[in-house]
GULUMDREN-395484 format. One record per atom (N, C-alpha, C, CB): residue in one letter; x, y, z; residue number from 1. Coordinates in pm, 1 decimal, m for minus. Each point is the difference from the previous one (the first is absolute). Glycine has a CB too. Example, Ala and Ser with C-alpha at 12.3 -4.5 7.8 and 13.67 -1.06 7.14 Angstrom:
BEGIN
aa A; x 1319.0; y m569.0; z 780.0; i 1
aa A; x m89.0; y 119.0; z 0.0; i 1
aa A; x 90.0; y 120.0; z 0.0; i 1
aa A; x m189.2; y m117.3; z 124.6; i 1
aa S; x 154.2; y 222.3; z m196.6; i 2
aa S; x 82.0; y 119.0; z 6.0; i 2
aa S; x m77.0; y 109.0; z 73.0; i 2
aa S; x 118.4; y m62.8; z m214.5; i 2
//
This chain:
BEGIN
aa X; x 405.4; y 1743.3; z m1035.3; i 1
aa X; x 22.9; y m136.8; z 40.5; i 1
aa X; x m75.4; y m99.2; z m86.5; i 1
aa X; x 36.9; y 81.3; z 229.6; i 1
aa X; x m26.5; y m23.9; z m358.3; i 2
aa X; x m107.8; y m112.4; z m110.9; i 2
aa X; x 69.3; y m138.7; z 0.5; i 2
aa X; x m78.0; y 194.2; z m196.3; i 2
aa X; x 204.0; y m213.5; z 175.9; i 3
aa X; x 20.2; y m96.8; z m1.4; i 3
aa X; x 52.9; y m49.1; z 176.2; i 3
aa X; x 29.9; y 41.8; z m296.3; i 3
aa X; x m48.0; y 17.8; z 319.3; i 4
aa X; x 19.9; y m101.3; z 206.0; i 4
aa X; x m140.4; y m133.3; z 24.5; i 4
aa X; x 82.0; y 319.3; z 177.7; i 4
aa X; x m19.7; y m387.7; z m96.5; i 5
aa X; x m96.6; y m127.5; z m30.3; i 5
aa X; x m83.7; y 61.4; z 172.1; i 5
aa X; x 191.2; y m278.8; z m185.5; i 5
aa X; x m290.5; y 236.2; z 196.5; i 6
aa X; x m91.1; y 43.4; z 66.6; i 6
aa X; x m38.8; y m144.2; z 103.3; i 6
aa X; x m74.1; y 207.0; z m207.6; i 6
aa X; x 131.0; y m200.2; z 333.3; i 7
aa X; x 47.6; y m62.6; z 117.0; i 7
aa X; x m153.7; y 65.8; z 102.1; i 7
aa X; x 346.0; y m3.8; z m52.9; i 7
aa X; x m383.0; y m171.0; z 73.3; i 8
aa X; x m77.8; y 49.6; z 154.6; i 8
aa X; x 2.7; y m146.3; z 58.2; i 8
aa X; x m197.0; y 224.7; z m67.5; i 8
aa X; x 317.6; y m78.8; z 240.2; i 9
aa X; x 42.9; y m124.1; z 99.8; i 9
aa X; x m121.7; y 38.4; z 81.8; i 9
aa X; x 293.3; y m38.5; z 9.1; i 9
aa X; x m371.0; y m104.3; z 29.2; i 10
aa X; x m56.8; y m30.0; z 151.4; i 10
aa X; x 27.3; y m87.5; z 78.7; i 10
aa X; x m137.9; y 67.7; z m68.9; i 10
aa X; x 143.4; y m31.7; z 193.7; i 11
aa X; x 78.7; y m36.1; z 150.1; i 11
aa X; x m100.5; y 88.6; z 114.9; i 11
aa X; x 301.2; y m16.6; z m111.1; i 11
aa X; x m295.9; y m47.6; z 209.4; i 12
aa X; x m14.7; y 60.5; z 110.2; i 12
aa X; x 62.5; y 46.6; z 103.1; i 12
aa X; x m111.1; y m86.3; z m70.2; i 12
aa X; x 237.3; y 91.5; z 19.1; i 13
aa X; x 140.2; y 42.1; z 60.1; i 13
aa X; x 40.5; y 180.5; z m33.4; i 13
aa X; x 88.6; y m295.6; z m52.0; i 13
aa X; x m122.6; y 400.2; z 87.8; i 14
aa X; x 55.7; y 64.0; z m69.0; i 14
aa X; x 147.4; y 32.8; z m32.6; i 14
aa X; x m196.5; y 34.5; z 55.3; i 14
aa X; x 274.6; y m93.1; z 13.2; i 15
aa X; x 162.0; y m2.3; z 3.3; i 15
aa X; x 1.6; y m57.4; z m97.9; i 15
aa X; x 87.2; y m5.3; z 206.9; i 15
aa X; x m117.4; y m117.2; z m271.8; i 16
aa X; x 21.8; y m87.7; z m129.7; i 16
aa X; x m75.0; y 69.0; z m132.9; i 16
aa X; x 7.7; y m229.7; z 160.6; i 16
aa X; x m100.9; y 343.3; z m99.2; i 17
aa X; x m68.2; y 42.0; z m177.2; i 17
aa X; x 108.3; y 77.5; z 42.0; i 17
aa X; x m295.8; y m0.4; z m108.2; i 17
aa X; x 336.6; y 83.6; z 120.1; i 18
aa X; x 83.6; y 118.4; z m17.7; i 18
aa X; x 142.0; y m44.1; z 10.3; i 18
aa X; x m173.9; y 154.8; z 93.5; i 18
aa X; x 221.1; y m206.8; z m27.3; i 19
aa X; x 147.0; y m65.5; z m79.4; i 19
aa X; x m42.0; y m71.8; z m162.2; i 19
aa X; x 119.6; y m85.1; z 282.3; i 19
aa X; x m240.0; y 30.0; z m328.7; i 20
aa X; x 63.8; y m18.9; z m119.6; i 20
aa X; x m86.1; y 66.9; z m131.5; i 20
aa X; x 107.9; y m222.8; z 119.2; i 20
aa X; x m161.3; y 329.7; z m31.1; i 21
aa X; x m58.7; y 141.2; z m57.3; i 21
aa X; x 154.9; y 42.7; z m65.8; i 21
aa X; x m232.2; y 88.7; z 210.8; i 21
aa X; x 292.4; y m76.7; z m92.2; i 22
aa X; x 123.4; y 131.0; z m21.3; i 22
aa X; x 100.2; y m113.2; z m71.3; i 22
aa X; x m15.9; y 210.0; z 255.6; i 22
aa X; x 38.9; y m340.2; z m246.5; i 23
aa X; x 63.1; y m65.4; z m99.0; i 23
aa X; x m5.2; y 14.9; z m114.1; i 23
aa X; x m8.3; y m105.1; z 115.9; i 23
aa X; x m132.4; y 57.5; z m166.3; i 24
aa X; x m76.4; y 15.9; z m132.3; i 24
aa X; x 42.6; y 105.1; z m92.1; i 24
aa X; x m181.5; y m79.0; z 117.5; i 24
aa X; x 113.1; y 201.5; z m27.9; i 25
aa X; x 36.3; y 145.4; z m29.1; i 25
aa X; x 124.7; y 36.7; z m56.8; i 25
aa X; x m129.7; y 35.0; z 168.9; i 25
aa X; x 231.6; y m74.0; z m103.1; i 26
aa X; x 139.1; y 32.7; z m0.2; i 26
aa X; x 68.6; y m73.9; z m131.8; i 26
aa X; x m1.3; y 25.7; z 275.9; i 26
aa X; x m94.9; y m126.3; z m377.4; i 27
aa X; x 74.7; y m77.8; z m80.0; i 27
aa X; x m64.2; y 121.0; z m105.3; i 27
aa X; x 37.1; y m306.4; z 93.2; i 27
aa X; x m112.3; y 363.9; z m47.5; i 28
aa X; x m88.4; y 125.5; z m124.7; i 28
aa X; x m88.3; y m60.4; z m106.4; i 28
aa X; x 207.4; y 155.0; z m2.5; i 28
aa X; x m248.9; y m280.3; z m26.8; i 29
aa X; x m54.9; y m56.3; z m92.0; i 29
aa X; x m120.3; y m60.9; z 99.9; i 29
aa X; x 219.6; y m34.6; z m186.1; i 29
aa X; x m272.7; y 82.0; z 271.1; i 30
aa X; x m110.6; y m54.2; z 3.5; i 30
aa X; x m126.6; y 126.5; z 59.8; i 30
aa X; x 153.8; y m261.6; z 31.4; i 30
aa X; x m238.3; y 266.0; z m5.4; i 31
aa X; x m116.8; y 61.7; z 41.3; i 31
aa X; x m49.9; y m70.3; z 90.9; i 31
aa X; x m39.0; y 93.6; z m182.4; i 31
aa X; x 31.5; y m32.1; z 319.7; i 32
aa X; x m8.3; y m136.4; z 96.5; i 32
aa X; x m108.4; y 78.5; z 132.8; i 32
aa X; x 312.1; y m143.8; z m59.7; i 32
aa X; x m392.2; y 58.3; z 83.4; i 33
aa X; x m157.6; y 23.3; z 64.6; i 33
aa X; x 8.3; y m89.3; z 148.6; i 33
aa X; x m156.1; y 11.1; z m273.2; i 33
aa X; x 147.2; y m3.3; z 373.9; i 34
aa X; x 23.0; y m76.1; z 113.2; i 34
aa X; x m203.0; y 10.9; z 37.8; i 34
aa X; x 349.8; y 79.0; z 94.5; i 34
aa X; x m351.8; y m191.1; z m32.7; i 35
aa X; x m107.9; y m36.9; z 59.6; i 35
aa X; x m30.9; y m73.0; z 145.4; i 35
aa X; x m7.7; y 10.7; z m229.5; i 35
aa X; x 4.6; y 31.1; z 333.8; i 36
aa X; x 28.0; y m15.6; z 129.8; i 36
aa X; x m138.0; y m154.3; z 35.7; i 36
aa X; x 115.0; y 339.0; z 56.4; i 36
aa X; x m91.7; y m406.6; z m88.5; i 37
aa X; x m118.0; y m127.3; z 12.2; i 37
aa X; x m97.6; y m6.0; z m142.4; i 37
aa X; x m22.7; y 41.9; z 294.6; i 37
aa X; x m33.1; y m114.3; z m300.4; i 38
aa X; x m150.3; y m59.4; z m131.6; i 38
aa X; x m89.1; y 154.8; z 15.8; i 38
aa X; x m61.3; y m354.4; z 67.4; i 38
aa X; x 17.7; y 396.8; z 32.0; i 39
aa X; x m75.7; y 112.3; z m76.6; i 39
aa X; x 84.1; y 131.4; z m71.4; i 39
aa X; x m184.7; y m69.6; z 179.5; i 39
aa X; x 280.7; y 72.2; z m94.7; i 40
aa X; x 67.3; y 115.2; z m127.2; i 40
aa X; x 36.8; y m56.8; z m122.1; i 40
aa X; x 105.6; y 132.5; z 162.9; i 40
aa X; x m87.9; y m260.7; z m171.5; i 41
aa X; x 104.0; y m36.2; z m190.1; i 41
aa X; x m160.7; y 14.7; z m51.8; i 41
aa X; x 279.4; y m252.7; z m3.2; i 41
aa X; x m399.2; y 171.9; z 69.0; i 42
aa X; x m118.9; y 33.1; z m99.1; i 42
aa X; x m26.9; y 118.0; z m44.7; i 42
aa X; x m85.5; y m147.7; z 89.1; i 42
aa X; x 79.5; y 244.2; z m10.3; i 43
aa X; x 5.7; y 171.4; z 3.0; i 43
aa X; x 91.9; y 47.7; z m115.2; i 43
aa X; x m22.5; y 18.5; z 269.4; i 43
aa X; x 106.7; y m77.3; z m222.6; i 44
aa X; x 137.5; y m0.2; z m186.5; i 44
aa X; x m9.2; y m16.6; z m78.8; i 44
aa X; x 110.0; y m47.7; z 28.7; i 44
aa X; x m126.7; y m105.3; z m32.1; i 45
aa X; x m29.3; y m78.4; z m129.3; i 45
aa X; x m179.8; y 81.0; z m75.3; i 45
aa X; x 165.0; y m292.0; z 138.4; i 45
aa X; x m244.5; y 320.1; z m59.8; i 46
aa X; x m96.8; y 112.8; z m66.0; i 46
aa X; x 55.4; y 139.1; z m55.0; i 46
aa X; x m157.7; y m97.8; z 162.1; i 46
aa X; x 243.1; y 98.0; z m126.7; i 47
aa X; x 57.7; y 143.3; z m61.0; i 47
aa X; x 136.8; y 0.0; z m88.0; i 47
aa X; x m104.5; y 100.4; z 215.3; i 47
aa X; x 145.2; y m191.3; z m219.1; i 48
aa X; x 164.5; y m27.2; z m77.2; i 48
aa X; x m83.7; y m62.4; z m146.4; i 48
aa X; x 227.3; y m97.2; z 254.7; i 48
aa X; x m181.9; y 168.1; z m406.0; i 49
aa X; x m33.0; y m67.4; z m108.8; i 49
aa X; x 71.6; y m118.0; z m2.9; i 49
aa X; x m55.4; y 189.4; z m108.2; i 49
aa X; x 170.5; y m149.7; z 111.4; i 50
aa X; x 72.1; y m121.1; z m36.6; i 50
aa X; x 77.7; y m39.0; z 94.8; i 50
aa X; x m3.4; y 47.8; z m205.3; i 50
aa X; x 65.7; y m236.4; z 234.4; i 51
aa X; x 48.8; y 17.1; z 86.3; i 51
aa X; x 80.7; y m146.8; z m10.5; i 51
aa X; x m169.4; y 192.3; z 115.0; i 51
aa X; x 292.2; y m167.3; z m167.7; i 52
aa X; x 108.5; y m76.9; z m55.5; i 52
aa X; x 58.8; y m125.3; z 139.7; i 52
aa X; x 74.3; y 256.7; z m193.9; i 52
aa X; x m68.4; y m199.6; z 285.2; i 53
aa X; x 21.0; y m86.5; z 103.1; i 53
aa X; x m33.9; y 29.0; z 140.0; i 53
aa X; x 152.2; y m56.2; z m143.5; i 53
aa X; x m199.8; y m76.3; z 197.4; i 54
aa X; x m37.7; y 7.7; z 121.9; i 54
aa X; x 112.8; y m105.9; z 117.9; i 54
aa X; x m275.7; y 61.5; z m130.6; i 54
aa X; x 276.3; y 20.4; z 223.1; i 55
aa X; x 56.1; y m77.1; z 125.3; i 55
aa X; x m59.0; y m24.8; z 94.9; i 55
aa X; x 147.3; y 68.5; z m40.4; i 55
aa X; x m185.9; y m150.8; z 111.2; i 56
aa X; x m129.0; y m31.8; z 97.9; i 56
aa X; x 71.9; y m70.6; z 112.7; i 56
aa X; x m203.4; y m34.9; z m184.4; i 56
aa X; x 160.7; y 56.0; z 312.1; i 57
aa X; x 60.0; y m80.6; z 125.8; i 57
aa X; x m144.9; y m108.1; z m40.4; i 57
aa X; x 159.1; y 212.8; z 239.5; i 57
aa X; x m124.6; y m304.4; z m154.9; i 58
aa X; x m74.3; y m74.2; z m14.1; i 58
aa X; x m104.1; y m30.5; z 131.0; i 58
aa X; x 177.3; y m60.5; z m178.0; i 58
aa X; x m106.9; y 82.1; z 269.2; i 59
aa X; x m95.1; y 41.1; z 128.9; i 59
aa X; x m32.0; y 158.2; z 23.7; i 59
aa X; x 108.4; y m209.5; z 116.6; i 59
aa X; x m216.6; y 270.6; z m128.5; i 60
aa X; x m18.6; y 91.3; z m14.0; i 60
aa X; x m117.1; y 110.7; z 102.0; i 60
aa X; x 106.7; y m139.1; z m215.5; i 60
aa X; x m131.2; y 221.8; z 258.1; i 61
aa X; x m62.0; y 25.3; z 136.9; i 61
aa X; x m157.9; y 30.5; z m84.7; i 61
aa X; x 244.9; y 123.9; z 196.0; i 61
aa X; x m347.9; y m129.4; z m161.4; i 62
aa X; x m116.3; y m15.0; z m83.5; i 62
aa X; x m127.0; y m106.0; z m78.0; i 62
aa X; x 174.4; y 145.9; z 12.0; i 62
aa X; x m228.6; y m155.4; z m84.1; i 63
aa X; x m62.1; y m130.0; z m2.6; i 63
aa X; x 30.1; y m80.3; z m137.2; i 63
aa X; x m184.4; y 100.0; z 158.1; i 63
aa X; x 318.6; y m55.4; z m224.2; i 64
aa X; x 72.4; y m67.0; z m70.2; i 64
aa X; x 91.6; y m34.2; z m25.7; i 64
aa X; x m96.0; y 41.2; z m21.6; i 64
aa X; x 194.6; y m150.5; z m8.7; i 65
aa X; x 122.7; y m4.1; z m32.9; i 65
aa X; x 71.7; y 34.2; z m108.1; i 65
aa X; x m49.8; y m118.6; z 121.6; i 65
aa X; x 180.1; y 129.1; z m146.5; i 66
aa X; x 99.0; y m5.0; z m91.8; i 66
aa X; x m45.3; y m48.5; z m106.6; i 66
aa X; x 148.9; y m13.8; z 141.4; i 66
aa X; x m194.7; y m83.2; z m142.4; i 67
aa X; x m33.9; y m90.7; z m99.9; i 67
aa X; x m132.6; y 56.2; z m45.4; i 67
aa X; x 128.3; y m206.3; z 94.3; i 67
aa X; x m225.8; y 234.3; z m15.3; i 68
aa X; x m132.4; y 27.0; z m55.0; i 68
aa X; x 18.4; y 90.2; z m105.4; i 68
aa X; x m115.9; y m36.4; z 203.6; i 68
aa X; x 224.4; y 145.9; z m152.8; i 69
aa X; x 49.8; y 155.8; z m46.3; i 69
aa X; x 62.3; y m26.9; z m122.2; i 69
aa X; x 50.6; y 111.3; z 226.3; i 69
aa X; x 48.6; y m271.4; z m296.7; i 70
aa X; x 26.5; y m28.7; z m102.3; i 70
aa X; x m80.5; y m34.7; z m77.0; i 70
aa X; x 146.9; y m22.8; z 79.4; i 70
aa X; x m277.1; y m39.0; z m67.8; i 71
aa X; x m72.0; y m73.6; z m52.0; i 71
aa X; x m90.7; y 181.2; z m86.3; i 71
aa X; x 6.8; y m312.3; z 218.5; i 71
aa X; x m23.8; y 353.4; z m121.4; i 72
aa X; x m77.3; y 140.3; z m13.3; i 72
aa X; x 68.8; y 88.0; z m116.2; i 72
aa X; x m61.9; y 1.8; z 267.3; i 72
aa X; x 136.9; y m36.4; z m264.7; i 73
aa X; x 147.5; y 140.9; z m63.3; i 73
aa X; x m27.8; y m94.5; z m159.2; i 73
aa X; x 292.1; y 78.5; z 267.8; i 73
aa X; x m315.3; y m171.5; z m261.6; i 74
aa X; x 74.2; y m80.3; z m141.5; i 74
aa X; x m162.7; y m31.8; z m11.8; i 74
aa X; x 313.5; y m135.8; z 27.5; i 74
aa X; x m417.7; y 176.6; z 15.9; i 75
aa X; x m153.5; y m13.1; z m62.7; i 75
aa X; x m3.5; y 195.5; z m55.7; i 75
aa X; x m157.5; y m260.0; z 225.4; i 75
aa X; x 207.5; y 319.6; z m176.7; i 76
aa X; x m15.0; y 133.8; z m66.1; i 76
aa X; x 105.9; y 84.4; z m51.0; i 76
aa X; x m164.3; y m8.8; z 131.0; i 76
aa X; x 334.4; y m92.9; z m100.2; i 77
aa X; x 30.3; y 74.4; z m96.6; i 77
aa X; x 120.3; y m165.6; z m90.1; i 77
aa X; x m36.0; y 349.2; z 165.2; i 77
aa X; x m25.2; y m418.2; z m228.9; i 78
aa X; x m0.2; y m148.0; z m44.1; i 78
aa X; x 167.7; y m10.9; z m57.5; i 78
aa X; x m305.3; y m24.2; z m81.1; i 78
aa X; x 386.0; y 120.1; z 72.0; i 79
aa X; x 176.3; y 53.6; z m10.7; i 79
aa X; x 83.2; y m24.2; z 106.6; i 79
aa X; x m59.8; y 182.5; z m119.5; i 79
aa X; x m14.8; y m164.0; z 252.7; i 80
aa X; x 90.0; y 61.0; z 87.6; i 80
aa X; x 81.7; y m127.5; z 89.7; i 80
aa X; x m171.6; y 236.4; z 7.5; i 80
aa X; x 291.9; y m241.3; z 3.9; i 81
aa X; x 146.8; y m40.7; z 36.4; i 81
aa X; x m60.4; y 18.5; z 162.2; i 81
aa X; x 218.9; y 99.9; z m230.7; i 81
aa X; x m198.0; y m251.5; z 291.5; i 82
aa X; x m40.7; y m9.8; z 119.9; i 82
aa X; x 130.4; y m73.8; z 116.5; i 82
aa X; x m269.1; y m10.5; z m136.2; i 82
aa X; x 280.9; y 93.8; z 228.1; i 83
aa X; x 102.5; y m67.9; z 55.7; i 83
aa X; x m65.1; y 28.2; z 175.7; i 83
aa X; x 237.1; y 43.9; z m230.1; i 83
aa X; x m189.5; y m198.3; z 311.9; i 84
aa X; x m88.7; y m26.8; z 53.1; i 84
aa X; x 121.3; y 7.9; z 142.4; i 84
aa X; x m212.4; y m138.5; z m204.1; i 84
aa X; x 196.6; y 206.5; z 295.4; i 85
aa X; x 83.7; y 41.0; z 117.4; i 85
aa X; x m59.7; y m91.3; z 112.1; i 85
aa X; x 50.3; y 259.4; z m75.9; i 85
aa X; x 40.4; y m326.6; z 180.4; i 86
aa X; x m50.3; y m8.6; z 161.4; i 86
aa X; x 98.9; y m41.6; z 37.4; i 86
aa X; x m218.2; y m44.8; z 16.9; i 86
aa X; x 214.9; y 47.6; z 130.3; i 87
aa X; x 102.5; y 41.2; z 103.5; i 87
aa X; x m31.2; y m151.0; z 106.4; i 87
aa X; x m10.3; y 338.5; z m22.6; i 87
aa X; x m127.6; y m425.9; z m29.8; i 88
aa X; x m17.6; y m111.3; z 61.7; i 88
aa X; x 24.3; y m121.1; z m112.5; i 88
aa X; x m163.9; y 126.2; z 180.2; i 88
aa X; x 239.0; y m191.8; z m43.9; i 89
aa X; x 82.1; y m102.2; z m113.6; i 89
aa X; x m80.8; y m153.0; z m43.7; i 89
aa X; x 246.3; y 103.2; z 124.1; i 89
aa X; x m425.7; y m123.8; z m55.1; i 90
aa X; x m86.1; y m33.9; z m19.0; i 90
aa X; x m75.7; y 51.8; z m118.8; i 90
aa X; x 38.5; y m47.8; z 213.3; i 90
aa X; x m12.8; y 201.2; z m292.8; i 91
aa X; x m94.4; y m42.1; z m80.0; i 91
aa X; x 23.4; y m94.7; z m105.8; i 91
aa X; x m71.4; y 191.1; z 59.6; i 91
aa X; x m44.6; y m189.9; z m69.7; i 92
aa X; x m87.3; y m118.1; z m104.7; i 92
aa X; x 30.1; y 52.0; z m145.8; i 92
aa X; x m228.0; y m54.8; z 170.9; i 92
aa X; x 337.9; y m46.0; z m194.9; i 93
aa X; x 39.0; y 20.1; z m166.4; i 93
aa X; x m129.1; y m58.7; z m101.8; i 93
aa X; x 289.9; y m46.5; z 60.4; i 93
aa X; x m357.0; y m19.1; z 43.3; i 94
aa X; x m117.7; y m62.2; z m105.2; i 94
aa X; x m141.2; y 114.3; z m22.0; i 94
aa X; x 72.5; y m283.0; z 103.6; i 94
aa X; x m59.8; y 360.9; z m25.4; i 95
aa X; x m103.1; y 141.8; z m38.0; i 95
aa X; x 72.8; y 111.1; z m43.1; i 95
aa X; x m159.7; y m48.7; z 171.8; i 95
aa X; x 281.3; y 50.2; z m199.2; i 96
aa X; x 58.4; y 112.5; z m100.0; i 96
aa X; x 5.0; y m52.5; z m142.6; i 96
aa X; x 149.7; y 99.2; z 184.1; i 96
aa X; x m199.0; y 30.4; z m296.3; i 97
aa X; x m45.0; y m33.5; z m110.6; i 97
aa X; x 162.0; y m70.0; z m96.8; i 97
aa X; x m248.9; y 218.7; z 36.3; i 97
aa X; x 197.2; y m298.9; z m93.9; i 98
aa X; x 129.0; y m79.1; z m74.5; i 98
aa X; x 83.8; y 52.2; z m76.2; i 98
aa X; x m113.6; y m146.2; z m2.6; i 98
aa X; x 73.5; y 316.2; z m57.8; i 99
aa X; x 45.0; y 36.3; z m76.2; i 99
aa X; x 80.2; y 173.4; z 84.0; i 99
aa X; x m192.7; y m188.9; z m201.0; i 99
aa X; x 236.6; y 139.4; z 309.1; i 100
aa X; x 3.0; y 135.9; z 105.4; i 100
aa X; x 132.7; y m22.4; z 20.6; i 100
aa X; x m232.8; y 30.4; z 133.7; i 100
aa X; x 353.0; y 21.5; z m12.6; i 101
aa X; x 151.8; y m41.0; z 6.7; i 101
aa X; x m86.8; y 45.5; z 142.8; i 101
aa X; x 255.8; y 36.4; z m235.8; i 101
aa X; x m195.5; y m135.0; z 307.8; i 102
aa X; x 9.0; y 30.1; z 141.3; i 102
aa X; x 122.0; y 50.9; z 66.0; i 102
aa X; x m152.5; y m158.4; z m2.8; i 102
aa X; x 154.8; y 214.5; z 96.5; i 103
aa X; x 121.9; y 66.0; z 58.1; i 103
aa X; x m26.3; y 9.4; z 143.4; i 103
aa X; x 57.7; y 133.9; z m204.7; i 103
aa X; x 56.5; y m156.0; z 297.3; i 104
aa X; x m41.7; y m20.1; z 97.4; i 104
aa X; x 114.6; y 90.0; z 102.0; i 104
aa X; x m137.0; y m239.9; z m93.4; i 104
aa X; x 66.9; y 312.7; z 176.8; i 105
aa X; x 20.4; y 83.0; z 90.7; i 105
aa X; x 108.4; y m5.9; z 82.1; i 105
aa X; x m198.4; y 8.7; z m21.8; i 105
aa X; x 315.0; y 33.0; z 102.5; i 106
aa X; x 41.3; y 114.8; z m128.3; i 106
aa X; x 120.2; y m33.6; z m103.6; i 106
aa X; x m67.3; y 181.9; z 175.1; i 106
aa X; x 2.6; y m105.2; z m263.8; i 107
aa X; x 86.1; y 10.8; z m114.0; i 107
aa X; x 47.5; y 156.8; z m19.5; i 107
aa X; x m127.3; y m213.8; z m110.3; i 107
aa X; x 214.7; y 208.4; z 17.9; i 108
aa X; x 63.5; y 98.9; z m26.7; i 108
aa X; x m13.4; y 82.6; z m171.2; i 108
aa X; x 142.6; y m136.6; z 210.4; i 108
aa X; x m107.2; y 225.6; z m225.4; i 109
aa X; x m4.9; y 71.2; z m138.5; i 109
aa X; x m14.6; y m84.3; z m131.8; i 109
aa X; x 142.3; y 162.3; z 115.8; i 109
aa X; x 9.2; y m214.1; z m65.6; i 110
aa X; x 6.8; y m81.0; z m144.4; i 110
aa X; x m96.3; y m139.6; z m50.9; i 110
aa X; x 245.8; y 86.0; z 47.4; i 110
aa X; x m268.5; y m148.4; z 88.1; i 111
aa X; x m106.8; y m112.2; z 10.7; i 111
aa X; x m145.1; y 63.9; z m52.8; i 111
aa X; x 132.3; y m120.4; z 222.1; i 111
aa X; x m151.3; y 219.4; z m144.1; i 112
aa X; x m122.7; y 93.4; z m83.0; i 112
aa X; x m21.2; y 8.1; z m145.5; i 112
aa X; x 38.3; y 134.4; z 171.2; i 112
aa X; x 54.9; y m97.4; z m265.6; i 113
aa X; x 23.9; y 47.9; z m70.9; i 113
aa X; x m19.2; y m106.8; z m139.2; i 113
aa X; x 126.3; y 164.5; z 183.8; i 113
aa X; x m20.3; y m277.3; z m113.3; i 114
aa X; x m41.5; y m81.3; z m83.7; i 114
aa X; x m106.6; y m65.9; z 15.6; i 114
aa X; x 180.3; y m0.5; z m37.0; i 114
aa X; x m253.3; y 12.5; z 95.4; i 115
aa X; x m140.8; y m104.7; z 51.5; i 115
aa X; x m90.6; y 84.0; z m84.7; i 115
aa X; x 33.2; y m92.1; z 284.0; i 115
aa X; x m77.5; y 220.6; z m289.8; i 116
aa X; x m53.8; y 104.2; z m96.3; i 116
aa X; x 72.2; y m30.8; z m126.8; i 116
aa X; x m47.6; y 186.8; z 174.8; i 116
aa X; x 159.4; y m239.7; z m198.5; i 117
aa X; x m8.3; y 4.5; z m145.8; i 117
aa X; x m28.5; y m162.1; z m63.0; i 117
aa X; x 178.7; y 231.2; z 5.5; i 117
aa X; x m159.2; y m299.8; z 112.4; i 118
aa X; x m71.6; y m147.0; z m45.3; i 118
aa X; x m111.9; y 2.1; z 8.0; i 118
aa X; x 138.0; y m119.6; z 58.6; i 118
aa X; x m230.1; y 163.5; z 18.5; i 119
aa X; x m171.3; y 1.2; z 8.7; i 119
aa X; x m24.3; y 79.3; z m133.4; i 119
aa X; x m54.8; y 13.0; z 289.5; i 119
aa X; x 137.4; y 81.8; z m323.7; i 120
aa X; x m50.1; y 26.8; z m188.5; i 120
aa X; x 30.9; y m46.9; z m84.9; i 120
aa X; x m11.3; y 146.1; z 14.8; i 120
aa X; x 92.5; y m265.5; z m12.2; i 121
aa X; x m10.2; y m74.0; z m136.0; i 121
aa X; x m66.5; y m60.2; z 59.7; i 121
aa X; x 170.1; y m5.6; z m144.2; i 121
aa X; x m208.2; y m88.3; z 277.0; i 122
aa X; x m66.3; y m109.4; z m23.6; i 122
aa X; x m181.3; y 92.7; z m22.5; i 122
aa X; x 214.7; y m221.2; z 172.7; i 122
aa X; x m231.8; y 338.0; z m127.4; i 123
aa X; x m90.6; y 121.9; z m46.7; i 123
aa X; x m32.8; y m51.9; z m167.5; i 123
aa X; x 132.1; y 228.7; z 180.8; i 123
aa X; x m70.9; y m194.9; z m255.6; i 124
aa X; x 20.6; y 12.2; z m134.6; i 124
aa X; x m53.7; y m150.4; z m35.0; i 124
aa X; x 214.8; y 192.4; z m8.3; i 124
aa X; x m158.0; y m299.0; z 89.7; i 125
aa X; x m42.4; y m151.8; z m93.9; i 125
aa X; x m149.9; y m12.5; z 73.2; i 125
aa X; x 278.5; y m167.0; z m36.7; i 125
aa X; x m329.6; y 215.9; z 159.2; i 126
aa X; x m135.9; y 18.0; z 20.2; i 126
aa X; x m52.3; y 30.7; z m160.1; i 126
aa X; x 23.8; y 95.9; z 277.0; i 126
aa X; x 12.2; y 68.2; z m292.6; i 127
aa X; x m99.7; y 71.0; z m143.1; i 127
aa X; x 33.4; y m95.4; z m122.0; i 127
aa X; x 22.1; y 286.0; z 65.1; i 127
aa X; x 86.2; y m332.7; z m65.4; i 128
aa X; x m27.9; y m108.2; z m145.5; i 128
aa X; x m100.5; y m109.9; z m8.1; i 128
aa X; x 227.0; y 24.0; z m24.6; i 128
aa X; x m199.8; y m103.2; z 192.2; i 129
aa X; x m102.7; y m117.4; z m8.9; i 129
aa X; x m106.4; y 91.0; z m14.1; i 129
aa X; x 91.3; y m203.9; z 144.0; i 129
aa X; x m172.6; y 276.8; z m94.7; i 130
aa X; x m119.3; y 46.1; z m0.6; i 130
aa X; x m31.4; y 73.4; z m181.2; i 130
aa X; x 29.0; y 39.0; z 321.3; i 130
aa X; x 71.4; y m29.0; z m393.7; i 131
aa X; x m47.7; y 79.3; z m105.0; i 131
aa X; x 12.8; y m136.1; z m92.4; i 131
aa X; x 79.2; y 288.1; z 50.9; i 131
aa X; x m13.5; y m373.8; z m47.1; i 132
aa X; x m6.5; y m141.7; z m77.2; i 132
aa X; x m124.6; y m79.5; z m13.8; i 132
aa X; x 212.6; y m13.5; z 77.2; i 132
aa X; x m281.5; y m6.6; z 50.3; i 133
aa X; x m142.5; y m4.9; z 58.1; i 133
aa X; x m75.9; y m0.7; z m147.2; i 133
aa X; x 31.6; y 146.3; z 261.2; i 133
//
């Protein structure tokens, strides 16, 4: 799976990591890590080298959010394609990171799909501004 892109969904739902566990899975191009709340993706994100994209609920069961978990992912792994999930139609577009695709609950395959492939280009113009610097 050298070239599969390396996916870690966190949610506190387990019906929602594993429907888009087995989504993911099923397109065969990705490598995909589920994290049941903020202490398992940290537990992950310590153990995953690399890690091409992240999906984060944004309300999350534990003493961090979605967002904290983006902010975290893109301080250790400064690449990674962030796409930002919730199911409340209050959150706060002004604390999701500017450079993230939000998606909002529920969605389906194809909405998925493309939201992961827009959070990596807008991924990609992150690493340019930062290498222009």
């Amino acid at each position: 799976m050298s070239g599969a892109q390396v996916v870690l969904i966190v949610d506190d739902d387990p019906a929602v990591l594993e429907t888009m566990r087995i989504l993911l899975e099923g397109k065969g191009d990705f490598e995909v890590f589920c994290a049941l709340g903020s202490h398992g993706a940290r537990h992950l994100m310590d153990r995953i080298e690399r890690l091409d994209v992240l999906i984060a609920d944004v309300i999350l069961a534990g003493e961090a959010t979605g967002i904290d978990m983006c902010h975290e992912a893109v301080s250790r792994h400064p690449h990674v394609a962030l796409v930002v999930i919730s199911a409340d139609p209050r959150a706060d577009a002004a604390m999701i990171p500017e450079d993230s695709v939000y998606l909002r609950k529920p969605f389906g395959g194809y909405e998925l799909m493309t939201a992961i492939d827009e959070a990596g280009h807008r991924a990609q113009t992150r690493r340019t501004d930062v290498t222009t610097r």
